[in-house]
VEXMARKOL-71444 format. One line per field, with one value per residue (C-alpha): residue number from 1; z, y, x. Coordinates in steps of 0.2 Angstrom, whole numbers, plus 5000, padded with zeros to 4 digits. Example, Ala and Ser with C-alpha at 12.3 -4.5 7.8 and 13.67 -1.06 7.14 Angstrom:
% residues 2
k <- c(1,2)
Z <- c(5039,5036)
Y <- c(4978,4995)
X <- c(5062,5068)
//
This chain:
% residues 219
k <- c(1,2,3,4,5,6,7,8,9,10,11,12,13,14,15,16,17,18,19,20,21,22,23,24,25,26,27,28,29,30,31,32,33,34,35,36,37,38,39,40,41,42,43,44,45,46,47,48,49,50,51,52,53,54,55,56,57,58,59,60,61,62,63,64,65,66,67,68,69,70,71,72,73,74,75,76,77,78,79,80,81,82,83,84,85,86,87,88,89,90,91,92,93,94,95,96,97,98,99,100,101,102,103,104,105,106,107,108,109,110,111,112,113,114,115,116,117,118,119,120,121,122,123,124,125,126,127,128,129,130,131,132,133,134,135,136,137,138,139,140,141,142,143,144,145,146,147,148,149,150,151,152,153,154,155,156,157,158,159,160,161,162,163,164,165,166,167,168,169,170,171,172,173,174,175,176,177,178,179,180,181,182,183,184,185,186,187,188,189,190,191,192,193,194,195,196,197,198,199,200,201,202,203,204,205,206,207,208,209,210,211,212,213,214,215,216,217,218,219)
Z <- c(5490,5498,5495,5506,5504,5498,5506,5497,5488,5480,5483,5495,5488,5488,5492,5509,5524,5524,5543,5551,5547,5557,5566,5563,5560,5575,5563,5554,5568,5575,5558,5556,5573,5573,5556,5564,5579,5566,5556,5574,5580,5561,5562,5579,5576,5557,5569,5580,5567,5554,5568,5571,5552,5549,5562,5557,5538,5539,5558,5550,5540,5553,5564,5552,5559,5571,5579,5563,5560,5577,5588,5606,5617,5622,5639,5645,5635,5652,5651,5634,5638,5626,5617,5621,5613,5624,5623,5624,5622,5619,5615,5598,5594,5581,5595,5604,5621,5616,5609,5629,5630,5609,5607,5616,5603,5607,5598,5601,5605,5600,5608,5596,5606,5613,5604,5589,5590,5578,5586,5574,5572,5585,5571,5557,5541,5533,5542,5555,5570,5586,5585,5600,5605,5612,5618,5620,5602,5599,5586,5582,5580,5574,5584,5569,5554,5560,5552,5560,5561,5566,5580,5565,5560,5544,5538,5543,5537,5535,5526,5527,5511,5520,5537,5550,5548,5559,5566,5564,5579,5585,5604,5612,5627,5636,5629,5616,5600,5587,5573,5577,5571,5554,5556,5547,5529,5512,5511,5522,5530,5530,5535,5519,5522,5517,5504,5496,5482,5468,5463,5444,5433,5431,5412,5413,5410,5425,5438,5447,5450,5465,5469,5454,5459,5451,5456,5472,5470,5472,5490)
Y <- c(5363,5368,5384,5395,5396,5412,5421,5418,5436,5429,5441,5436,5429,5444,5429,5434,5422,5411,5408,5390,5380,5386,5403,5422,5434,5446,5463,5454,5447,5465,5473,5460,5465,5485,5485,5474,5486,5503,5492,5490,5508,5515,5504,5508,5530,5526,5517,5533,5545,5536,5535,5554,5556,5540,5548,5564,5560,5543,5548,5560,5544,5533,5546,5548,5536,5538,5551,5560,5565,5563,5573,5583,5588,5607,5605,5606,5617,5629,5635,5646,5657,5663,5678,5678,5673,5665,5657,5637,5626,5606,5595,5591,5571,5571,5573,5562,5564,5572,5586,5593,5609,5611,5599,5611,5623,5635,5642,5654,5648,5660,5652,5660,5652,5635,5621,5636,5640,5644,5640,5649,5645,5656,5663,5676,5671,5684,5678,5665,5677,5673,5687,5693,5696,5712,5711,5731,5733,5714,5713,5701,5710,5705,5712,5709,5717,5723,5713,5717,5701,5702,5692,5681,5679,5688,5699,5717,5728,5724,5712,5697,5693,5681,5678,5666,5647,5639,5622,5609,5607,5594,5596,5576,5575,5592,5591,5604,5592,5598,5592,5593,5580,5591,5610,5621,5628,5632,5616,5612,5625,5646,5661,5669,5677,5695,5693,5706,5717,5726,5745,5746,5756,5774,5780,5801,5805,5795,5799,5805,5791,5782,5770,5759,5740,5725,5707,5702,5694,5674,5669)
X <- c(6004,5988,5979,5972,5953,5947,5931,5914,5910,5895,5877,5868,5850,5836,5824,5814,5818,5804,5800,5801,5783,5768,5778,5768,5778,5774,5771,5759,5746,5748,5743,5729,5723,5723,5714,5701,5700,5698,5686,5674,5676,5672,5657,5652,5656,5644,5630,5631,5630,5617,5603,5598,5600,5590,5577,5576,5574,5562,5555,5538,5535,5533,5526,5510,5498,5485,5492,5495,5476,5469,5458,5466,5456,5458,5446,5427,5416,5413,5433,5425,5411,5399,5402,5421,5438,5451,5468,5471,5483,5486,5501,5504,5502,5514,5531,5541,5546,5562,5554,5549,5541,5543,5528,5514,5505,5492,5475,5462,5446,5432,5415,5401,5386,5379,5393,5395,5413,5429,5446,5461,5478,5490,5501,5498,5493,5509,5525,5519,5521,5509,5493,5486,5468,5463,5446,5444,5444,5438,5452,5467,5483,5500,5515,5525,5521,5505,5491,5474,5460,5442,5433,5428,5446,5444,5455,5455,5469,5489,5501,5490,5480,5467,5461,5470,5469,5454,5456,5442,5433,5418,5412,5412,5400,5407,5423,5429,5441,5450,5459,5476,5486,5489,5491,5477,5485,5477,5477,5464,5453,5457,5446,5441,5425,5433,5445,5456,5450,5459,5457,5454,5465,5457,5455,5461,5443,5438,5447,5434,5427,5438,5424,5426,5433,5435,5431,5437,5454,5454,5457)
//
């Protein structure tokens, strides 16, 4: 007597199907391919951002050159006439294009005599604010903070504790040059010619006498 066969209940086998010799499975060659793509656009978005950073932190090293301590003309020696103080301008070597109207600085040219002259940094030597000459009261005054400079560019009264920076200068043929490559500071050339001094302490029983001072203060 035959048997009817009974239905295999056996588990089925937890092994992946493999798929036929040489076939892709089609997820995987699209996974393969966007993850190329985010790779490209993250390496194109870095690129982008790294070169102004790049520029900006490595860009005054490259910029210091010939341009860095070089010599700009501010015009011919006839545009400053004896005796008075006038304002000039120049573009500053160390820009790039980029920079636009950024990149032009001014100074104030003072023409002592003959090829004798002082040209002074625009800005106050307290805060950096731009002085302005007033030729009435031949004085440099600070809109600022009110710091007063002589003709001379020496100190005169106010929150400033020296006189304004002075450019180098040389006169080439008819042509007024100044150093311009490296802004004047303390560490290269200052007016100092009437530094600050300091009242002494008074002793009770010399009061009186308001006129004592002590050395001059170093500039």
């Amino acid at each position: 007597m035959n048997l009817p066969e009974l239905p295999d209940h056996t588990a089925p086998s937890l092994e992946p199907q493999r798929p036929a010799s040489g076939a892709k499975p089609d997820t995987h060659s699209r996974r393969a391919f966007l993850f190329k793509i985010s790779l490209l656009l993250n390496g194109v978005v870095g690129t982008v951002l790294a070169v102004p950073i790049f520029g900006y932190l490595f860009g005054p090293a490259f910029k210091k050159g010939s341009s860095y301590k070089s010599w700009v003309s501010l015009g011919p020696i006839t545009d400053f006439p004896e005796g008075e103080t006038r304002l000039a301008s120049y573009h500053n070597p160390v820009t790039s294009p980029s920079d636009g109207a950024t990149g032009n600085a001014a100074c104030w040219v003072r023409r002592i005599q003959g090829n004798q002259f002082q040209v002074f940094a625009v800005n106050c030597a307290h805060l950096n604010c731009p002085v302005r000459w007033f030729p009435q009261s031949r004085l440099f005054m600070c809109p600022c903070h009110g710091g007063v400079y002589y003709e001379d560019g020496s100190r005169a009264s106010g929150p400033p504790t020296r006189g304004l920076f002075e450019y180098q200068y040389s006169v080439a043929g008819n042509d007024l040059m100044i150093f311009a490559g490296q802004m004047p500071t303390l560490s290269n050339r200052a007016c100092n010619e009437k530094p600050l001094v300091q009242i002494e302490n008074l002793a009770p029983d010399s009061a009186s006498n308001s006129n004592t001072r002590s050395d001059q203060w170093p500039a």
